[in-house]
DRENGU-41748 format. One record per residue (C-alpha): y, x, z; residue number from 1. Coordinates in steps of 0.02 Angstrom, whole numbers, plus 50000, padded with zeros to 5 digits. Last residue first. Layout:
BEGIN
@c2 Y	c1 X	c3 Z	nr NUM .
...
***
This chain:
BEGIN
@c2 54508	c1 47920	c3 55420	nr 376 .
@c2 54625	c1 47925	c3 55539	nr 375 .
@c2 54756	c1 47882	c3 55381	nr 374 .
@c2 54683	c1 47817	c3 55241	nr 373 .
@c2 54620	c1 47947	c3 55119	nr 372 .
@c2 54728	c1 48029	c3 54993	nr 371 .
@c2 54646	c1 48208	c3 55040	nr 370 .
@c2 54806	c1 48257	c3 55147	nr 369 .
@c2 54796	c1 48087	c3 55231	nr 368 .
@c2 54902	c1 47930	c3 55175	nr 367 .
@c2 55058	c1 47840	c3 55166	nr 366 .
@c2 55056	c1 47689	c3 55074	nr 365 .
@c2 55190	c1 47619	c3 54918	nr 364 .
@c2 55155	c1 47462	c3 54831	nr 363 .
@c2 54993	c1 47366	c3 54795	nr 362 .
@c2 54960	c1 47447	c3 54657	nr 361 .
@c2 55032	c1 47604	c3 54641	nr 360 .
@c2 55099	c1 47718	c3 54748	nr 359 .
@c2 55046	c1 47850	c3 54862	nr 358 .
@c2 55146	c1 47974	c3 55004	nr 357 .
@c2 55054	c1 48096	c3 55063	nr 356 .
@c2 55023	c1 48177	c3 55230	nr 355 .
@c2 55063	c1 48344	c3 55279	nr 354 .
@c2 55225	c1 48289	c3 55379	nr 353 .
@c2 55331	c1 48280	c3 55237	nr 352 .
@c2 55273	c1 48142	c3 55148	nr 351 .
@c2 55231	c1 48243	c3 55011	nr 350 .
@c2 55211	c1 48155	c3 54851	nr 349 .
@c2 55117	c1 48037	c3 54736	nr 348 .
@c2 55121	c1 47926	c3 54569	nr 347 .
@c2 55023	c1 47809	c3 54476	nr 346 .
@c2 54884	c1 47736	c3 54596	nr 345 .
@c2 54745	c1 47612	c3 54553	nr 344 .
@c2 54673	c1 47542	c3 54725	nr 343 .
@c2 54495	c1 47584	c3 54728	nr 342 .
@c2 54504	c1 47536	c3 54916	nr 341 .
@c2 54370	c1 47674	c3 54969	nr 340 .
@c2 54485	c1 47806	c3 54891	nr 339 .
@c2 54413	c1 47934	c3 54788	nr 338 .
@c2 54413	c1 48106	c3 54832	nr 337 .
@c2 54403	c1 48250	c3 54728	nr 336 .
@c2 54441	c1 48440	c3 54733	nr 335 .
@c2 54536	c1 48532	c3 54586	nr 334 .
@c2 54486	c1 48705	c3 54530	nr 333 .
@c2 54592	c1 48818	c3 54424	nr 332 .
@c2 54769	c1 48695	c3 54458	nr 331 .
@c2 54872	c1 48847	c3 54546	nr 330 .
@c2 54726	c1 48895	c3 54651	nr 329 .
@c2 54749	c1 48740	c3 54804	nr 328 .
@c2 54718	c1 48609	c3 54705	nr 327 .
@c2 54691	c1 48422	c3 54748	nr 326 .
@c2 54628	c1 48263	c3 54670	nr 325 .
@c2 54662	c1 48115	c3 54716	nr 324 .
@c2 54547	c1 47950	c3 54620	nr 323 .
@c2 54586	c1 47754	c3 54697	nr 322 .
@c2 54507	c1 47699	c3 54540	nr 321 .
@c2 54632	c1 47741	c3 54421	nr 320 .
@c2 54746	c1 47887	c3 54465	nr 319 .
@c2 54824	c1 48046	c3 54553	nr 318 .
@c2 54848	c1 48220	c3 54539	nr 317 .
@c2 54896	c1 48331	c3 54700	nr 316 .
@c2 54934	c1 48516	c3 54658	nr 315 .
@c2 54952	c1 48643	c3 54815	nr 314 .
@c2 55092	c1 48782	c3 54820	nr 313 .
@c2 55138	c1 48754	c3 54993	nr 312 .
@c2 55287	c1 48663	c3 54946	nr 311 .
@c2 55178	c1 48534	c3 54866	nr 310 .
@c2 55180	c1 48521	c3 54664	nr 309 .
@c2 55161	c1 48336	c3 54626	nr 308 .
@c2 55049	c1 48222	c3 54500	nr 307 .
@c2 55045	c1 48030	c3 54391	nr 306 .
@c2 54937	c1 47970	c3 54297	nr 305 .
@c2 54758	c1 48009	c3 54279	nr 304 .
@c2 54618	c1 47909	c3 54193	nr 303 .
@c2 54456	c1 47880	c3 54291	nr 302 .
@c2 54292	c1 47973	c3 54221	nr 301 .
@c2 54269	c1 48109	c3 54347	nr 300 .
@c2 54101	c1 48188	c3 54318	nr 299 .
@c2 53964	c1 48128	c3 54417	nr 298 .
@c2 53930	c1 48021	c3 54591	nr 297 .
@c2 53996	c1 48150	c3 54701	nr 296 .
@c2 54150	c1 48173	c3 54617	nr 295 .
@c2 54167	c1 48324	c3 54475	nr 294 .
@c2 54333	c1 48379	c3 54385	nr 293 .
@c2 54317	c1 48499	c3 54274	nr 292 .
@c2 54493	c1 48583	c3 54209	nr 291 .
@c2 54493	c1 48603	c3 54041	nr 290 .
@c2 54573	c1 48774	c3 53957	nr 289 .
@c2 54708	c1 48795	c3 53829	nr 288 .
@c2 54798	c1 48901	c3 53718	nr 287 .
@c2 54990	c1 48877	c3 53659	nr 286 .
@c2 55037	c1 48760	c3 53796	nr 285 .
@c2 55156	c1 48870	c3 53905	nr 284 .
@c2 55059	c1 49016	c3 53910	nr 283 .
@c2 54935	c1 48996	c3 54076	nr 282 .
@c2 54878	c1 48793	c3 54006	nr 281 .
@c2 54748	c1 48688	c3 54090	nr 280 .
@c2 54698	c1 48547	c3 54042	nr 279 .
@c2 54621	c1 48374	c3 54122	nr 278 .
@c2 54520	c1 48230	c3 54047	nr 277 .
@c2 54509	c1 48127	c3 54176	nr 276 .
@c2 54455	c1 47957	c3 54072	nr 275 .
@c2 54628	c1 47984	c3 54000	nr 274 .
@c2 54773	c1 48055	c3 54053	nr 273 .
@c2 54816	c1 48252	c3 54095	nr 272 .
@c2 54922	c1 48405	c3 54064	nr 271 .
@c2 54959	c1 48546	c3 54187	nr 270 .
@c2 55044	c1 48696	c3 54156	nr 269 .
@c2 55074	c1 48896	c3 54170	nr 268 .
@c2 55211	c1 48972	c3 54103	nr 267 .
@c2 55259	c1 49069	c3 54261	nr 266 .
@c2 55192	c1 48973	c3 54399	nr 265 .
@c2 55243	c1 48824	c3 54484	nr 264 .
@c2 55114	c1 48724	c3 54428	nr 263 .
@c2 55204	c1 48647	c3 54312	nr 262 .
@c2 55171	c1 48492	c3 54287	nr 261 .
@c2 55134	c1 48334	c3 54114	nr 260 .
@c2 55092	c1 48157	c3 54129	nr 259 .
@c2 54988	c1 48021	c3 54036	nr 258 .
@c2 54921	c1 48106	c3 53909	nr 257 .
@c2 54811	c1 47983	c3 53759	nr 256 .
@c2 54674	c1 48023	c3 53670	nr 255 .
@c2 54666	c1 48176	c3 53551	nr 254 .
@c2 54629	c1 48312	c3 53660	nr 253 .
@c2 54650	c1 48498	c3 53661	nr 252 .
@c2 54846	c1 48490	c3 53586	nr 251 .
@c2 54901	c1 48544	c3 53439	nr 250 .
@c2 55086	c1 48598	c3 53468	nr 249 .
@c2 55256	c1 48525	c3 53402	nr 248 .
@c2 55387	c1 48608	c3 53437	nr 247 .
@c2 55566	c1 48575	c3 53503	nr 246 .
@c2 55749	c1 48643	c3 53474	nr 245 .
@c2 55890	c1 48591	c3 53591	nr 244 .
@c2 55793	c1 48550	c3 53740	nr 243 .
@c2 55802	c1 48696	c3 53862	nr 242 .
@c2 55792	c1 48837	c3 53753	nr 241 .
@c2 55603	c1 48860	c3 53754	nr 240 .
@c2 55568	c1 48677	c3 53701	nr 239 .
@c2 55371	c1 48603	c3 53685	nr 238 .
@c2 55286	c1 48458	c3 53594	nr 237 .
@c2 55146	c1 48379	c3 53619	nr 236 .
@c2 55025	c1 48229	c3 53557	nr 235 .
@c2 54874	c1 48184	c3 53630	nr 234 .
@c2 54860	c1 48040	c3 53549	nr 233 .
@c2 55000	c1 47951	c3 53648	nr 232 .
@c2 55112	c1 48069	c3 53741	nr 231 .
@c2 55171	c1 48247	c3 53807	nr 230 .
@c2 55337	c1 48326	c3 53837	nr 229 .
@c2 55363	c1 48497	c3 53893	nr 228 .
@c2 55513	c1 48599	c3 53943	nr 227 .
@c2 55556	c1 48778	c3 53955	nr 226 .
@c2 55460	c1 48957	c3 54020	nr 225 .
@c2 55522	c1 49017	c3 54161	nr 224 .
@c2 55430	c1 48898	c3 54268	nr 223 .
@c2 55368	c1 48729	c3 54169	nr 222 .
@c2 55503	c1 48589	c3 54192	nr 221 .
@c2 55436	c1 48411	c3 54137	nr 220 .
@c2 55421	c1 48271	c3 54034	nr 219 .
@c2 55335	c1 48114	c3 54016	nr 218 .
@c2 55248	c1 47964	c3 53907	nr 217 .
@c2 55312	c1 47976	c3 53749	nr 216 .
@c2 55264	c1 47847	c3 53622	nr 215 .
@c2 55199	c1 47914	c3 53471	nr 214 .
@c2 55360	c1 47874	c3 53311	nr 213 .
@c2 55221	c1 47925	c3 53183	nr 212 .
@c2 55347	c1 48063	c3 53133	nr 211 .
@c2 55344	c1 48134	c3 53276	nr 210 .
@c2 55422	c1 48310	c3 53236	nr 209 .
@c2 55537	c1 48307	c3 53370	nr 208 .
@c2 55730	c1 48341	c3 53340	nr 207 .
@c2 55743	c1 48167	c3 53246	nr 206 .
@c2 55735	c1 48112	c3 53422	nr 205 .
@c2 55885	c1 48144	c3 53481	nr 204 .
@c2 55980	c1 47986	c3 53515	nr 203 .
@c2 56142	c1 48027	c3 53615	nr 202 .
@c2 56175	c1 47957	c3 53803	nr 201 .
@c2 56346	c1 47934	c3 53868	nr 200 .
@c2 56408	c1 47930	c3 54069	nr 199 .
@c2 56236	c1 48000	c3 54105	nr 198 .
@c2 56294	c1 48163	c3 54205	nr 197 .
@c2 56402	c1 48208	c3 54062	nr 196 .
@c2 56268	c1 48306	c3 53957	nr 195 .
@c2 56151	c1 48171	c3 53918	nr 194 .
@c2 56006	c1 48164	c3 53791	nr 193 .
@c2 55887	c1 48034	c3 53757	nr 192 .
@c2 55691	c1 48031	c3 53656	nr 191 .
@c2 55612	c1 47901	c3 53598	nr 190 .
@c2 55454	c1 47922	c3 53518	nr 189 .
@c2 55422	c1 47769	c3 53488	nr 188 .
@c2 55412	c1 47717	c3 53696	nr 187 .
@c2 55502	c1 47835	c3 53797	nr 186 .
@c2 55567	c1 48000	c3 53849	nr 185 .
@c2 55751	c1 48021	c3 53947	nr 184 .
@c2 55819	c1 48207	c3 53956	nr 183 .
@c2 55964	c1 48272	c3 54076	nr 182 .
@c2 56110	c1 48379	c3 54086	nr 181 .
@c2 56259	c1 48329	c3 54190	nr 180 .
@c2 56202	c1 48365	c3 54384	nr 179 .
@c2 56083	c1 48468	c3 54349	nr 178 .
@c2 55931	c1 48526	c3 54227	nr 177 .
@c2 55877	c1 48329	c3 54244	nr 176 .
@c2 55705	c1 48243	c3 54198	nr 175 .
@c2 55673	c1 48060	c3 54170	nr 174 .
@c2 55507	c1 47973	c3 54104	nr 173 .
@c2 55444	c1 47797	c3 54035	nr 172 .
@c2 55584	c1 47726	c3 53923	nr 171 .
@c2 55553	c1 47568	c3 53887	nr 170 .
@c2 55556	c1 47465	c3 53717	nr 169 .
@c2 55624	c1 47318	c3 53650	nr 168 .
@c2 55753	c1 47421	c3 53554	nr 167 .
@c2 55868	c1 47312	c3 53532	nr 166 .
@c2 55903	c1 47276	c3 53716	nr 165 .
@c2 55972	c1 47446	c3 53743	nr 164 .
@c2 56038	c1 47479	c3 53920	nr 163 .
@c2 56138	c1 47612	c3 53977	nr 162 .
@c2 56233	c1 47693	c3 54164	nr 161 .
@c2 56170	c1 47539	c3 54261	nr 160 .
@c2 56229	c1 47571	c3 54447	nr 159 .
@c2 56124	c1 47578	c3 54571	nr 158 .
@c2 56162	c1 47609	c3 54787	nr 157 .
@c2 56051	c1 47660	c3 54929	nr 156 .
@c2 55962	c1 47792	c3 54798	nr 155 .
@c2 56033	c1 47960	c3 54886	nr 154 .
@c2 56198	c1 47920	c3 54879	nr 153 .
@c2 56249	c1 47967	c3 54705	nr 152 .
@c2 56129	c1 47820	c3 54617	nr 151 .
@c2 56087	c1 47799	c3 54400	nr 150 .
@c2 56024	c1 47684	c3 54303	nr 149 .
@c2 55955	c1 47723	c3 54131	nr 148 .
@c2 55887	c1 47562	c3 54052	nr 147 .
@c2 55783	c1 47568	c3 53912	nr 146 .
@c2 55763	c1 47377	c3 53903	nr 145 .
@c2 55608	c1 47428	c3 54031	nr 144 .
@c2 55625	c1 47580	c3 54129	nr 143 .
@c2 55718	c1 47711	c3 54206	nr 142 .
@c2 55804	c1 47776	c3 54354	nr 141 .
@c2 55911	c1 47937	c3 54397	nr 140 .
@c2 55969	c1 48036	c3 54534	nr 139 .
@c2 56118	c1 48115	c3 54659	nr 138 .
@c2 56146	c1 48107	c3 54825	nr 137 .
@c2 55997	c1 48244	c3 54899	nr 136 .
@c2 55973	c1 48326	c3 54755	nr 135 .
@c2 55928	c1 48340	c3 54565	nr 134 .
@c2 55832	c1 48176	c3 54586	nr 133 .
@c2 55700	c1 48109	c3 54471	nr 132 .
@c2 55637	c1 47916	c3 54453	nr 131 .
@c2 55502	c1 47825	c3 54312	nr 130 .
@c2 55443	c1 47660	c3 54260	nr 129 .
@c2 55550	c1 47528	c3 54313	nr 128 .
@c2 55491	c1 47368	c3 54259	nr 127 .
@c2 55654	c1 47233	c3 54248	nr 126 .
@c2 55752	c1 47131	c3 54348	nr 125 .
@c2 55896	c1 47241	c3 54339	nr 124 .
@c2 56066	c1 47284	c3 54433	nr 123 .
@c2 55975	c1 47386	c3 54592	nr 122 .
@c2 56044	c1 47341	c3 54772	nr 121 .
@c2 55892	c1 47452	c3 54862	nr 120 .
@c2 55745	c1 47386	c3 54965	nr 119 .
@c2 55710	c1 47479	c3 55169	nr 118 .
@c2 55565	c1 47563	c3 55185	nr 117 .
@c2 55466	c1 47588	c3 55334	nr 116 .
@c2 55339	c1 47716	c3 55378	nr 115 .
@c2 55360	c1 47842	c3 55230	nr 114 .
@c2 55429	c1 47991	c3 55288	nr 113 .
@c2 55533	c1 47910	c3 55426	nr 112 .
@c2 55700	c1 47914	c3 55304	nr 111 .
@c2 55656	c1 47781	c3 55173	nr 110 .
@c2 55693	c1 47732	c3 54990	nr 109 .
@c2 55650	c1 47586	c3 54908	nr 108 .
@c2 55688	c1 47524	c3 54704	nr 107 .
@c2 55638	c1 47367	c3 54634	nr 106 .
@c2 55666	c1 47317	c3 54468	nr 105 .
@c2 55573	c1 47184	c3 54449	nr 104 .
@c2 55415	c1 47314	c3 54466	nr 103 .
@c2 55438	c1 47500	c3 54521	nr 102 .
@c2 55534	c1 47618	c3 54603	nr 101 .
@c2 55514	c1 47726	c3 54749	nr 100 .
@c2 55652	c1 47845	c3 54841	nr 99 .
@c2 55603	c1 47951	c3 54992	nr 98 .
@c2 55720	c1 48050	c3 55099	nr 97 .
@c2 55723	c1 48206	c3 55142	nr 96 .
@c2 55832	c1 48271	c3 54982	nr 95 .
@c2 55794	c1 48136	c3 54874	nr 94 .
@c2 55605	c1 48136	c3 54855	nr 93 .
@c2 55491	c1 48039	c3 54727	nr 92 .
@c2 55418	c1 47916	c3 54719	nr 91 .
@c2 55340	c1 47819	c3 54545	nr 90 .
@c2 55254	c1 47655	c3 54477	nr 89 .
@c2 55274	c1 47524	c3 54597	nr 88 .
@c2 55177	c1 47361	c3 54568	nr 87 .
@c2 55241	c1 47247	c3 54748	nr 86 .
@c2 55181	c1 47275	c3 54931	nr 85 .
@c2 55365	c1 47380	c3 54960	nr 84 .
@c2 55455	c1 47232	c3 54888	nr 83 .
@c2 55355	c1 47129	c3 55003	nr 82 .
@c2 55512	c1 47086	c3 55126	nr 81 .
@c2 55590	c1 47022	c3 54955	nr 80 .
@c2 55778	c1 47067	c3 54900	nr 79 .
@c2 55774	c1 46989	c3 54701	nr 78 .
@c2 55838	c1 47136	c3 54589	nr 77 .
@c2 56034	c1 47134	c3 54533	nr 76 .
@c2 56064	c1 47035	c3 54358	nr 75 .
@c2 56186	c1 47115	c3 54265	nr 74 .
@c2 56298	c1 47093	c3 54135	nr 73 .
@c2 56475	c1 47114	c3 54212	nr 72 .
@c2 56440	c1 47269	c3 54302	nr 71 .
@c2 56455	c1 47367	c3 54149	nr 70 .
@c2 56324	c1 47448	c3 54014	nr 69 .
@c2 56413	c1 47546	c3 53873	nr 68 .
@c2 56306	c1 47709	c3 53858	nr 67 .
@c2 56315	c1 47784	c3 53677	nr 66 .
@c2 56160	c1 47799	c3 53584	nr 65 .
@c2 56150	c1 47890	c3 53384	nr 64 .
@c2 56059	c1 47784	c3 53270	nr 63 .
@c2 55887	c1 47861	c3 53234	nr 62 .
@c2 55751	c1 47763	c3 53347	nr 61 .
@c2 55736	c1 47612	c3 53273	nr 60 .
@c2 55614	c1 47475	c3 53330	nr 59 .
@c2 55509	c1 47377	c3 53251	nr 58 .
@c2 55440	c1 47235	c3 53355	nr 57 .
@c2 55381	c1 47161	c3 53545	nr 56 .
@c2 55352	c1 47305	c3 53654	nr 55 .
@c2 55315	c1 47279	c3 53833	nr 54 .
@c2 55201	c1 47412	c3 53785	nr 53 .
@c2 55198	c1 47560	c3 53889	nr 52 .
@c2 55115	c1 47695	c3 53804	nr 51 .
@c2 55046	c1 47805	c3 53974	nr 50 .
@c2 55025	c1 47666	c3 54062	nr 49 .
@c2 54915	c1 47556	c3 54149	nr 48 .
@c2 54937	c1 47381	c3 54106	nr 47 .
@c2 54984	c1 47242	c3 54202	nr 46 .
@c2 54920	c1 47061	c3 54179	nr 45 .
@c2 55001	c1 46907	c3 54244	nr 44 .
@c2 54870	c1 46768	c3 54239	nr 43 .
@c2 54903	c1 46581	c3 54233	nr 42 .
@c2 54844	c1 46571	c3 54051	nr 41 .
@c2 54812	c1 46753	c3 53994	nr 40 .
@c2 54952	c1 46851	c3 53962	nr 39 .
@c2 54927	c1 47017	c3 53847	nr 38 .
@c2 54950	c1 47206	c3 53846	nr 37 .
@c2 54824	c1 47323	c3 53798	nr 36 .
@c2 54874	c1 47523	c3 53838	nr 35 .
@c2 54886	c1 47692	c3 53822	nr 34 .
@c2 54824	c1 47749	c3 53644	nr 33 .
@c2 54678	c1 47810	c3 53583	nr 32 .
@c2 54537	c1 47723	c3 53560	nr 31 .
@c2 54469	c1 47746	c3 53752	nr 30 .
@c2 54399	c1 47562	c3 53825	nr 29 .
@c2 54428	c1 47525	c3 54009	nr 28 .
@c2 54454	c1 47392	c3 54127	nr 27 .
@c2 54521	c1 47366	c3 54302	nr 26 .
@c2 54499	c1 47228	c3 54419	nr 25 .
@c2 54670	c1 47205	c3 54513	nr 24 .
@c2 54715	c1 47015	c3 54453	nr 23 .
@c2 54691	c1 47088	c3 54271	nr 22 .
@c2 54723	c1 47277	c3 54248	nr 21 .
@c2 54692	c1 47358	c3 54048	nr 20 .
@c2 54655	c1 47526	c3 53997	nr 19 .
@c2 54648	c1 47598	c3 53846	nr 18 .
@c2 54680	c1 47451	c3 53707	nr 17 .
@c2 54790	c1 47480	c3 53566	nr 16 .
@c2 54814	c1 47591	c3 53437	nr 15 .
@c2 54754	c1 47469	c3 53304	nr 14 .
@c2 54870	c1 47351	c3 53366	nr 13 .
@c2 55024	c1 47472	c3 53303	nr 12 .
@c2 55164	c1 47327	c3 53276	nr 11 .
@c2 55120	c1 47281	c3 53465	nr 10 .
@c2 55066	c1 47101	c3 53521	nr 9 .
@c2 55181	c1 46994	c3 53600	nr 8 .
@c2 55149	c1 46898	c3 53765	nr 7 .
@c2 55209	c1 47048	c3 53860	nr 6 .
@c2 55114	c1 47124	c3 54024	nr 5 .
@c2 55211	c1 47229	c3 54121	nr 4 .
@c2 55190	c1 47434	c3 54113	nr 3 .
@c2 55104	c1 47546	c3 54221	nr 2 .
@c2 55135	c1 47736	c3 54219	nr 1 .
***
């Protein structure tokens, strides 16, 4: 995940400072958490995420939500012809279609696997972080002001289903069971529930035991086995009965996880984030193995952020550094290719044709099977 820049420092500075973009050069320091965020004069600075801080204060994460955003209050997304060149942070698919969001709120979908896109009427301005579909009509958005926004034809069309400026915090990761059941994970250890499609949202997170409030960077499905949520200092916590009850695990690795997979089979998972750092779980997170992942130059050192299951069974991680990696043994062995461009990327999919689909910095690109450019 990437997250805007924000003038204001965090109330947890001494958590601060993984990675850092500026103008496209990249930066990197490993306390523990996800990310430095600052403005230098006549600079805008984006952050790579997996603790997204836009975050300006205290926030409160125990007061029960209800959704009460209306078409009154918002501000709809500037239409640009380099909305698809802009900061987007994740793509997904829609059915056959493909739906990206990303910076000032921009959302694209497109129906030629990837070679044009065509910009959405979205009601926000603001970062984006995260998208999930249960089918082809209907899916989810979210992002900065923890906005939930929501689409039932296939991401043409937003509507803002909640916002909560008091927080001053994003959330950074959707996931739906169906139609009316759904999780949203965020920034203090924020964590949403829905069981009306998104028409209300409840405050759960008093059912994690965070009490340090880490900032939760994603969640995910793992094959007959329940959800998983990962986060800042390695945090992790796990549900077998589909989000009611959660707990807390001790994880392999104590700096930040930026995303979580399954790998499509039984109990068996993917976590990763920092500096590559990659594990491999075959009992949903209660033992674990790491994953080595070696480029030609030396161990991979580039933090991870965003991944896909393939239909064929394959595993494609991406990250910092213009770094895909691929697996074709259910996430055993991975291997590496790093883009010539070095573009930092933060999420990828099929295009549907056996090429990928990348985004990042610098937008949304279609590439080769390995991630390289296409002809290449």
């Amino acid at each position: 995940m990437i997250a805007q820049a924000c003038a204001a420092p965090s109330r947890r500075p001494e958590r601060l400072n993984d990675l850092t973009i500026i103008m496209g050069e990249w930066s990197m320091s490993e306390p523990v958490m996800g990310v430095v965020v600052g403005r230098p004069p006549a600079l805008r600075t984006f952050a790579l995420l997996a603790t997204a801080l836009s975050l300006l204060g205290v926030v409160t994460l125990s007061t029960p939500v209800l959704a009460a955003a209306t078409a009154a209050d918002s501000v709809y997304s500037i239409e640009s012809p380099k909305a698809a060149k802009s900061l987007m942070l994740d793509v997904v698919h829609a059915g056959k279609r493909l739906v990206a969001v990303g910076d000032r709120g921009h959302i694209l979908y497109s129906d030629d696997q990837g070679q044009t896109w065509v910009q959405a009427k979205v009601p926000t301005r603001q970062l984006l972080t995260a998208v999930y579909f249960v089918d082809d009509k209907r899916g989810w958005a979210v992002g900065h002001d923890a906005q939930v926004l929501a689409s039932s034809d296939g991401g043409a069309t937003w509507t803002r289903q909640f916002r909560d400026l008091k927080r001053e915090a994003p959330l950074l990761d959707v996931w739906f069971k169906d139609t009316q059941t759904g999780y949203a994970v965020g920034a203090y250890g924020a964590l949403l529930e829905t069981s009306d499609g998104g028409q209300h949202w409840e405050d759960v997170s008093d059912r994690l035991d965070n009490e340090d409030q880490f900032h939760l960077n994603a969640i995910a499905q793992v094959k007959d086995s329940g959800l998983f949520i990962v986060g800042e200092q390695g945090s992790m916590f796990r549900s077998a009965d589909d989000g009611q009850t959660w707990e807390r695990l001790e994880g392999p690795y104590e700096g930040s996880l930026f995303g979580v997979i399954g790998t499509g089979q039984p109990a068996t998972l993917l976590v990763y984030g920092l500096r590559g750092n990659l594990y491999r779980s075959t009992d949903f997170g209660s033992t674990w193995e790491q994953v080595e992942l070696n480029a030609a130059r030396g161990a991979l050192e580039f933090g991870l952020s965003g991944a896909t299951l393939l239909d064929d069974g394959s595993l494609v991680i991406v990250g910092n550094g213009g770094s895909v990696i691929r697996s074709t043994d259910h996430g055993q062995t991975f291997s590496v290719f790093n883009r010539a461009d070095r573009i930092s990327l933060s999420a990828v999919t099929a295009a549907g044709n056996g090429d990928l689909i990348l985004a990042g910095q610098g937008g949304v690109r279609v590439s080769a099977a390995t991630g390289a450019e296409l002809g290449q």
